[in-house]
C-alpha positions as CSV (number, residue, x, y, z in Angstrom):
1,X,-5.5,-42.6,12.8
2,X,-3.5,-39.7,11.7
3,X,-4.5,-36.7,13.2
4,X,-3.6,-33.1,13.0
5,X,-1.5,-33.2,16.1
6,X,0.1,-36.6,14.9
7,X,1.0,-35.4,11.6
8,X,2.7,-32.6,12.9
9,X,5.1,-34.1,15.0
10,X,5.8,-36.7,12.3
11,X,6.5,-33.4,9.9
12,X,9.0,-32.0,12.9
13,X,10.9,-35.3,13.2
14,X,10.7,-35.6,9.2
15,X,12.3,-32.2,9.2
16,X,14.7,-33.0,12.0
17,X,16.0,-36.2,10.3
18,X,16.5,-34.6,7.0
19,X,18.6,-32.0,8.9
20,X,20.2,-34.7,10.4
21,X,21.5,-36.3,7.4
22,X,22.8,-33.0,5.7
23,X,24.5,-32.2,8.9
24,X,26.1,-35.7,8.4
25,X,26.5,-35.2,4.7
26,X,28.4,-31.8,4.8
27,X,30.2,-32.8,8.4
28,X,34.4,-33.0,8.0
29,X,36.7,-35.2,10.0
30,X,38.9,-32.3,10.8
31,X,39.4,-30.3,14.1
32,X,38.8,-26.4,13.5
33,X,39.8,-23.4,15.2
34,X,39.7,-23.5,19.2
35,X,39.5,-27.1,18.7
36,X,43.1,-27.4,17.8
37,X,43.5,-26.2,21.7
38,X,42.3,-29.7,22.6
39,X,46.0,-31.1,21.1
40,X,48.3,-28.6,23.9
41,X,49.9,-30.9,26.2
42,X,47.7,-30.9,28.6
43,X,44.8,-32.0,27.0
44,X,44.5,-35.5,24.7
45,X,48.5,-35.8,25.0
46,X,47.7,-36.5,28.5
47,X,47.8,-40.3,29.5
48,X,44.8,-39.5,32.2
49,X,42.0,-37.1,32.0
50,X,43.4,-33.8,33.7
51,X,41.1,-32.3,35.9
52,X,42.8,-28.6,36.0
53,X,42.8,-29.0,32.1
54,X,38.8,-29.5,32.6
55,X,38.3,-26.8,34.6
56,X,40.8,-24.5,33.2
57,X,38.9,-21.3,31.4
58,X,38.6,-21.3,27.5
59,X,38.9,-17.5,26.9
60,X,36.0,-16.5,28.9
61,X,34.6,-19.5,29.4
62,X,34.2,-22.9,31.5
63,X,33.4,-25.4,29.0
64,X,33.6,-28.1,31.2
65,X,31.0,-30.6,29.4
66,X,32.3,-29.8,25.8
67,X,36.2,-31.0,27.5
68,X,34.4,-33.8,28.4
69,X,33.0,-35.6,25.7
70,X,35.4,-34.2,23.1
71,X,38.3,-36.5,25.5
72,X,35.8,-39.4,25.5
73,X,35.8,-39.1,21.8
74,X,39.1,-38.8,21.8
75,X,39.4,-41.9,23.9
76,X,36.2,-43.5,21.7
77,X,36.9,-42.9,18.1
78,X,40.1,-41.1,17.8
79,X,38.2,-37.8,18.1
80,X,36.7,-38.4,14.9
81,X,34.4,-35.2,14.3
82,X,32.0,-36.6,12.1
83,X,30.7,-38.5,14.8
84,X,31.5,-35.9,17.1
85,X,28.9,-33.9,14.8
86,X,26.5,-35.9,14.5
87,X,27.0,-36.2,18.3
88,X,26.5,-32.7,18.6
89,X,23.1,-32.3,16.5
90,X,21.2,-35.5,18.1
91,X,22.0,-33.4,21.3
92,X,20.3,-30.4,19.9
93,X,17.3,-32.6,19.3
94,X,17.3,-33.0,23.4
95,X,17.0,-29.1,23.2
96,X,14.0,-29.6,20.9
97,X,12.1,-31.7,22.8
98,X,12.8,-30.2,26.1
99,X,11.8,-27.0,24.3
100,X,8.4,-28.9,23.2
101,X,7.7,-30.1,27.0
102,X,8.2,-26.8,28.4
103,X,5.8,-25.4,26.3
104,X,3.1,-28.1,26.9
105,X,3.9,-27.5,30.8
106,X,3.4,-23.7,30.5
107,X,0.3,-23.6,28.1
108,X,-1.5,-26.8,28.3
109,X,-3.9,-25.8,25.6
110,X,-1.7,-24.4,23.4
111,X,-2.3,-27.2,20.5
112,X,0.3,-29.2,19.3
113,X,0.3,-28.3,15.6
114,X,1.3,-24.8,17.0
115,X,3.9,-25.8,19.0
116,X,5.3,-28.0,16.4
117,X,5.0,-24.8,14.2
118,X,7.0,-22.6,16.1
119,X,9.9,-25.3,17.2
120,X,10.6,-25.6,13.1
121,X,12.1,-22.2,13.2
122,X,14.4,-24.1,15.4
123,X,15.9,-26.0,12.8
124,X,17.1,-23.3,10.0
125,X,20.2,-23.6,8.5
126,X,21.1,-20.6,9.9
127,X,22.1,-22.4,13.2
128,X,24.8,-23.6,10.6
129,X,27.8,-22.9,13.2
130,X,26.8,-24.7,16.4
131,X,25.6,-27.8,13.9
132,X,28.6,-28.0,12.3
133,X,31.2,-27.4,14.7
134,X,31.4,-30.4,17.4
135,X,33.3,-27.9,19.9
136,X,29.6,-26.0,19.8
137,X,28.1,-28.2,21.9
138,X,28.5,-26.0,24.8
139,X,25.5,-23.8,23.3
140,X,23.2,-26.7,23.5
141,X,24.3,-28.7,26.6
142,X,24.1,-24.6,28.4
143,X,20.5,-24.3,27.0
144,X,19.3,-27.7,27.6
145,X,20.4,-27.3,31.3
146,X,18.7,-23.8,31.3
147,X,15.2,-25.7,30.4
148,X,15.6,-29.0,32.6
149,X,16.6,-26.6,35.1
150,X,13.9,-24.2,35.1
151,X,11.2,-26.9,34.6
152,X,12.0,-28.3,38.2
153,X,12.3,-25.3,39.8
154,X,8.6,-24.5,39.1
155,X,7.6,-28.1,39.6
156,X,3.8,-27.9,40.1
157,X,4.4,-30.0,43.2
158,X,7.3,-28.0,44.5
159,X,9.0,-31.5,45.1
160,X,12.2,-31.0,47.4
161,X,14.6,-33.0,45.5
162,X,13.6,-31.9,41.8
163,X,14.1,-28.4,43.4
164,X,17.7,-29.6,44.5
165,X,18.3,-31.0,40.9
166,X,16.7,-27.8,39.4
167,X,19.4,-25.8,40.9
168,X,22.3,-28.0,40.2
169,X,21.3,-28.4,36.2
170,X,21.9,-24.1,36.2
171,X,25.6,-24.9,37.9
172,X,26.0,-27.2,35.4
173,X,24.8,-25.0,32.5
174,X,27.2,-22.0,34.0
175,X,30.4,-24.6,33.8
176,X,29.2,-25.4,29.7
177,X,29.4,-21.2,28.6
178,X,29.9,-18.2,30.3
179,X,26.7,-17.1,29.2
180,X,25.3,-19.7,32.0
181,X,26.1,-17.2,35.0
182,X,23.9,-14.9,34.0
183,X,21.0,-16.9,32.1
184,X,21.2,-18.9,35.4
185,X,20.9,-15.8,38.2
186,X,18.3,-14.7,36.0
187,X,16.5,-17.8,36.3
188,X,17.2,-18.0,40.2
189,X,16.1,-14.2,40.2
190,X,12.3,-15.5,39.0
191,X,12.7,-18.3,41.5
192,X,13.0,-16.3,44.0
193,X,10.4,-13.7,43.6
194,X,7.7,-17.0,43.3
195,X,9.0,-18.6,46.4
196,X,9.0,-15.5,48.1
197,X,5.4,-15.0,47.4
198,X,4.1,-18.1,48.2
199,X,5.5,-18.2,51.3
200,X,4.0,-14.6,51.9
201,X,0.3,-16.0,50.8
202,X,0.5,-19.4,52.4
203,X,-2.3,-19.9,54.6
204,X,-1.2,-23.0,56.8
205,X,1.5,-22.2,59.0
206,X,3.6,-25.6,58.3
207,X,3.6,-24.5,54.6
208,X,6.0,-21.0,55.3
209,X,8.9,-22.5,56.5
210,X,9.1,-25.5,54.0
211,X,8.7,-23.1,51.6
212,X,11.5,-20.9,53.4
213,X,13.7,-23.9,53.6
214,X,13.1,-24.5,50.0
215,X,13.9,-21.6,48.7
216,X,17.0,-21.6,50.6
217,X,18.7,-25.1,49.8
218,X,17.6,-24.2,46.2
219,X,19.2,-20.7,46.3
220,X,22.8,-22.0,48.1
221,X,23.5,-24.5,45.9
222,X,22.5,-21.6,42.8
223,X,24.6,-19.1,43.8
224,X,27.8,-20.9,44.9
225,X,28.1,-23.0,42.4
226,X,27.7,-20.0,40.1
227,X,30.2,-18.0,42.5
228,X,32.8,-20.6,41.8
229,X,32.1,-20.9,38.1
230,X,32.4,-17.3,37.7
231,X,35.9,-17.5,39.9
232,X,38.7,-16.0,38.3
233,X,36.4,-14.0,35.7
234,X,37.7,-11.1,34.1
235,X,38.4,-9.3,31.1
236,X,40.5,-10.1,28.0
237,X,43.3,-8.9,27.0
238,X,42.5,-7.3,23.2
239,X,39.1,-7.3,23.6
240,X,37.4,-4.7,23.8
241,X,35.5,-2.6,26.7
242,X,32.6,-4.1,28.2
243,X,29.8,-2.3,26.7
244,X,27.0,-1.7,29.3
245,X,23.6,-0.5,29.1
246,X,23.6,3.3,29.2
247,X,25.4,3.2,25.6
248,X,23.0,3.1,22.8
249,X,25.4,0.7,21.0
250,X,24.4,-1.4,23.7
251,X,20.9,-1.4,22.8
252,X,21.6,-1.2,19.0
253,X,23.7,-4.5,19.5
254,X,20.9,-6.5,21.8
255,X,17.9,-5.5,19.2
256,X,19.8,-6.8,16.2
257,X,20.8,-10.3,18.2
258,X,16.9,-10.3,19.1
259,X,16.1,-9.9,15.1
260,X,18.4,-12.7,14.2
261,X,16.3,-15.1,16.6
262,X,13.6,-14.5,14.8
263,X,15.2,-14.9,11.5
264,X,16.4,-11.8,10.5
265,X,20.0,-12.1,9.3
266,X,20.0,-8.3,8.2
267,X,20.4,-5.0,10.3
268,X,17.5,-3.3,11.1
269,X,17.0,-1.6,14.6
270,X,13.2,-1.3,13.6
271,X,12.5,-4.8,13.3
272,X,15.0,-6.3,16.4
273,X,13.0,-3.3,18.6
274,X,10.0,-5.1,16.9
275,X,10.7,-8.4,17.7
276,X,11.8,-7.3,21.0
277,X,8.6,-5.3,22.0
278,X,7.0,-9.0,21.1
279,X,8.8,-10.8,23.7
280,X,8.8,-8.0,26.5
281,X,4.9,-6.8,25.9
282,X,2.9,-10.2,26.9
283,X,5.6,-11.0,29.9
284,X,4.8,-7.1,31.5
285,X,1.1,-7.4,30.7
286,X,0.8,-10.8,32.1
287,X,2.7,-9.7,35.8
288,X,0.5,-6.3,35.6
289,X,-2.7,-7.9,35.1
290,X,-2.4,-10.8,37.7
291,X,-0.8,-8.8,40.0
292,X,2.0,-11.6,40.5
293,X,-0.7,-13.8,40.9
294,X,0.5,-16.3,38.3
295,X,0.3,-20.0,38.6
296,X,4.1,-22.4,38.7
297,X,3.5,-22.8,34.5
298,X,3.6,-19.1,33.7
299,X,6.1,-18.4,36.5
300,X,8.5,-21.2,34.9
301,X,7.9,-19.5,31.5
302,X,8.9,-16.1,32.7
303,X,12.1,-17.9,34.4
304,X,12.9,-19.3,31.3
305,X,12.2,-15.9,28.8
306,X,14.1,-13.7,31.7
307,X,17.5,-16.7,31.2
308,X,16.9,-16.3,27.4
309,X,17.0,-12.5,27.8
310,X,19.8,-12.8,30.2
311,X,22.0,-14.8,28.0
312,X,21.7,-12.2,25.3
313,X,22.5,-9.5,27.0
314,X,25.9,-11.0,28.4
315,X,26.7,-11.7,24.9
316,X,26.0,-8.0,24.0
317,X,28.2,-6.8,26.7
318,X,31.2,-8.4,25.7
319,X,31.0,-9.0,22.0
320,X,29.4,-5.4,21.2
321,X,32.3,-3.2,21.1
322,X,33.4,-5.8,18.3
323,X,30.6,-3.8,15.8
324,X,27.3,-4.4,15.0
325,X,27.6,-6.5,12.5
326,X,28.7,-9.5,14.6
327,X,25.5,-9.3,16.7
328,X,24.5,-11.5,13.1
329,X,27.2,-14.5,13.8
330,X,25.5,-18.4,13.6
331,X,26.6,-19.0,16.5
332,X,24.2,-16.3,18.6
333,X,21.2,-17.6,16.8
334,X,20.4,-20.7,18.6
335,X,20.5,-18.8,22.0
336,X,18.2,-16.0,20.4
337,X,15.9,-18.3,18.5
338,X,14.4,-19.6,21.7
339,X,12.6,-16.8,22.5
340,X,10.2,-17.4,19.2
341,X,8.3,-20.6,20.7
342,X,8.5,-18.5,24.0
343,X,6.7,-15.8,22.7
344,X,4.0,-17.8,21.3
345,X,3.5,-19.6,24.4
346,X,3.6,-16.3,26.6
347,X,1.0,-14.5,24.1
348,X,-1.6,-17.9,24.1
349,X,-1.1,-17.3,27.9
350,X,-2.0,-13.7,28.4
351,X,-4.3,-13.4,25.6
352,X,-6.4,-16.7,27.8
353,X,-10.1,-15.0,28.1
354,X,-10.0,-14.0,24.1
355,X,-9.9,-16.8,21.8
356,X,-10.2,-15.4,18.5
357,X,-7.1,-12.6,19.8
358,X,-5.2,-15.3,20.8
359,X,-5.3,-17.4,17.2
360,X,-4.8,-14.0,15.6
361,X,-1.7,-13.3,17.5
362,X,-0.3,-16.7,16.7
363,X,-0.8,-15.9,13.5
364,X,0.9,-12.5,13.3
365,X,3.7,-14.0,15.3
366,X,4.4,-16.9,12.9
367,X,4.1,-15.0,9.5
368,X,6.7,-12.4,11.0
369,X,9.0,-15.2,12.1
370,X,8.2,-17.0,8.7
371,X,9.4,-13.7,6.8
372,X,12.1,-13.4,8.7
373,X,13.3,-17.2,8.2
374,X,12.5,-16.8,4.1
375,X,16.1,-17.0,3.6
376,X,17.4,-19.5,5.8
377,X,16.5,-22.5,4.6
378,X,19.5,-22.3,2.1
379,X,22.7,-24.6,2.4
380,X,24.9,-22.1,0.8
381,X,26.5,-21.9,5.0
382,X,27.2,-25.7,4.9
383,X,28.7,-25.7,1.7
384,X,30.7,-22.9,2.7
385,X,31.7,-24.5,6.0
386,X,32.3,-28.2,4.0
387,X,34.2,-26.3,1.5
388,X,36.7,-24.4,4.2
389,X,37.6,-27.5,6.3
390,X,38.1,-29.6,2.7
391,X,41.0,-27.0,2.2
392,X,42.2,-27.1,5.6
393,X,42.2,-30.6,4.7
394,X,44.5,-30.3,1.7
395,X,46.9,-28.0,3.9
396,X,47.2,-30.9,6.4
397,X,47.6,-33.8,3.5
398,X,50.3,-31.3,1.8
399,X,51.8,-31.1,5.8
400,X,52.0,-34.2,6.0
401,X,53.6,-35.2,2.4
402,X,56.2,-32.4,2.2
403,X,56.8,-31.0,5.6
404,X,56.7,-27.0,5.8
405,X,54.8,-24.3,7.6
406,X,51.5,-25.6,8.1
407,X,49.7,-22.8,7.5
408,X,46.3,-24.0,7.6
409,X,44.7,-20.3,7.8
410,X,41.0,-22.4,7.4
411,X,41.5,-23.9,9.9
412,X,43.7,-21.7,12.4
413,X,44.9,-18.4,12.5
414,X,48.5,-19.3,13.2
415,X,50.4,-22.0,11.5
416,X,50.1,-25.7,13.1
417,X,52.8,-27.6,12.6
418,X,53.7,-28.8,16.2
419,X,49.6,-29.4,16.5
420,X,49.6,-31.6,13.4
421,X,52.6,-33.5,14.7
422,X,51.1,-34.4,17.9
423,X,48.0,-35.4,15.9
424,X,50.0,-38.0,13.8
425,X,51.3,-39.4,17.2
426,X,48.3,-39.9,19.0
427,X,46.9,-41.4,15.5
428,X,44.0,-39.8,15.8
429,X,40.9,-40.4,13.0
430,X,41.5,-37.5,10.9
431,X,45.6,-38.0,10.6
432,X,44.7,-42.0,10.0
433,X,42.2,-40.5,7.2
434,X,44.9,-38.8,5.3
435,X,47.5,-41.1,5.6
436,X,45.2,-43.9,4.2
437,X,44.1,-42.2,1.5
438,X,48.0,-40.8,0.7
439,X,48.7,-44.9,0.8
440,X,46.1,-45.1,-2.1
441,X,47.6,-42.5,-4.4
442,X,50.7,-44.1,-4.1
443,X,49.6,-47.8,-5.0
């Protein structure tokens, strides 16, 4: 029988596969921007996998996993980026439903059409970036960490070894995107304070030290695998200044990235302060009223909003001082966009002895986000994006036909011409592509 709570999840996966097959439809076997970095010597050229190439920083960032299975698809498929793509947005469904069990864990009650509501403002268009980029998927692989993670720290049985695996999913997410170091010591922060308390209330004496010991495998393997992803960190030449919290633009920066979570793609410091008041409200109420009392669920669900927050503000620190008006880029969205099914499960939480508050806040919350999201359902950003690498594309046919400069500005910001060689060489997908379809014009 097809029941409310059925047909809702059929809806999400509808939705999802739909997505799924316009990602596929506007995807372009072509490598863009920081992907063309994959083709330095180092890299594919290489005849074995190079480990100092795998850890070796990308900018600011150890993107360890996204190295990874962009040289097994190099190894698979000639790093054909379609597939890569596609690749990437199946992995994004992972996200989804980790996102789905979290929120089951945390609010058991909470009913499944709502939680299917919410997740759908997961799966705008205006994630367009990290969907159709395959070098993106060290958003998704750093978020999906960030939930597996945080669901077995606050394991309801406190199990030893999910604790262990817990803490070595936020290592992993810190060696995916830099935004992992922070989003993970946040995390680690929560864990803490809630081991620290329950060893402080335990009643039996067997129970401190285990949780002691807990606490302190949990913590080591945290911090210094954290320490030695965040090795060598430092600041970029022709960036600009960190920007840190006592500047307003700091603030003015961290409300608009908020806002664009929630749907809003224009600047407004009134409605990111808005939607940030909605995250931060329920999460101080619920610690003031139980007076830390709260049970593993709502514990792992402040863990999780306080990585979420954490994430955003490293972001704002560095990319700030580029102006406003990049707090609004695709690719911040999917990080910010979390907090919307995590403010509707932290409201159903704290509003728990009022019912009819509770369905009213719901409500409120999902018309907001609704009126924020009024506008992102458009494909005008894939068409862009298909458009773009279809001329960089045409740059790399005419490259390829008539030799020159290979100035591909859609696809890199300096010309390409040694990159596009060693492409032909290793035969990859995209160079096979062209040269087959050259073959045709000429028969």
């Amino acid at each position: 029988m097809w029941t409310r709570p059925r047909l809702a999840i059929a809806a999400s996966v509808g939705v999802f596969l739909v997505h799924l097959a316009l990602v596929w439809h506007y995807a372009v076997d072509i490598p863009y921007w920081d992907e063309w970095e994959m083709l330095r010597p180092e890299a594919f050229p290489s005849e074995h996998l190079s480990l100092d190439w795998l850890f070796a920083r990308h900018n600011e960032h150890r993107i360890v996993t996204t190295k990874l299975v962009h040289w097994l698809f190099f190894r698979l498929s000639g790093w054909n980026h379609i597939g890569l793509i596609v690749f990437n947005f199946l992995f994004f469904g992972l996200l989804l439903l980790a996102m789905a069990r979290l929120m089951r864990r945390a609010v058991p009650d909470l009913p499944v059409v709502a939680v299917m509501a919410f997740l759908l403002f997961l799966q705008t268009p205006l994630n367009y970036e990290n969907h159709l980029w395959g070098f993106q998927l060290q958003f998704h692989f750093l978020l999906l960490m960030l939930c597996l993670g945080i669901m077995m720290l606050f394991d309801e049985q406190q199990r030893s070894g999910w604790l262990v695996s817990g803490a070595v999913l936020l290592v992993m997410g810190a060696y995916s995107f830099s935004s992992g170091i922070t989003a993970g010591l946040a995390a680690m922060g929560v864990f803490v304070g809630f081991k620290a308390l329950r060893a402080l209330r335990a009643q039996d004496t067997a129970t401190k030290p285990r949780e002691l010991a807990q606490l302190g495998a949990a913590g080591l393997i945290t911090l210094a695998g954290i320490a030695a992803a965040a090795l060598g960190q430092r600041h970029l030449d022709g960036h600009p200044e960190f920007t840190l919290p006592h500047q307003s633009k700091f603030w003015v920066y961290l409300v608009n990235l908020v806002g664009l979570g929630f749907g809003f793609e224009q600047q407004s410091e009134l409605v990111g302060t808005l939607c940030l008041l909605a995250v931060v409200v329920p999460v101080g109420w619920l610690l003031l009223r139980s007076r830390l009392r709260l049970t593993s669920a709502q514990w792992m669900l402040v863990a999780m909003i306080a990585a979420v927050g954490a994430a955003l503000a490293t972001i704002t620190l560095g990319r700030a001082g580029f102006g406003v008006v990049s707090a609004k880029s695709s690719r911040y969205m999917e990080i910010a966009f979390l907090l919307v099914p995590l403010t509707a499960a932290i409201w159903w939480s704290v509003l728990e002895p009022w019912t009819k508050a509770r369905r009213t806040a719901l409500v409120v919350l999902w018309t907001g986000c609704l009126i924020g999201a009024a506008n992102d359902v458009s494909l005008k950003y894939y068409r862009a994006q298909r458009d773009e690498r279809m001329e960089g594309v045409a740059c790399a046919r005419q490259y390829y036909l008539n030799g020159g400069e290979a100035n591909c500005g859609r696809l890199y910001p300096v010309p390409i011409p040694e990159r596009l060689d060693r492409a032909r060489q290793l035969k990859l997908s995209f160079v096979e592509d062209i040269l087959a379809r050259q073959e045709l014009a000429r028969e």
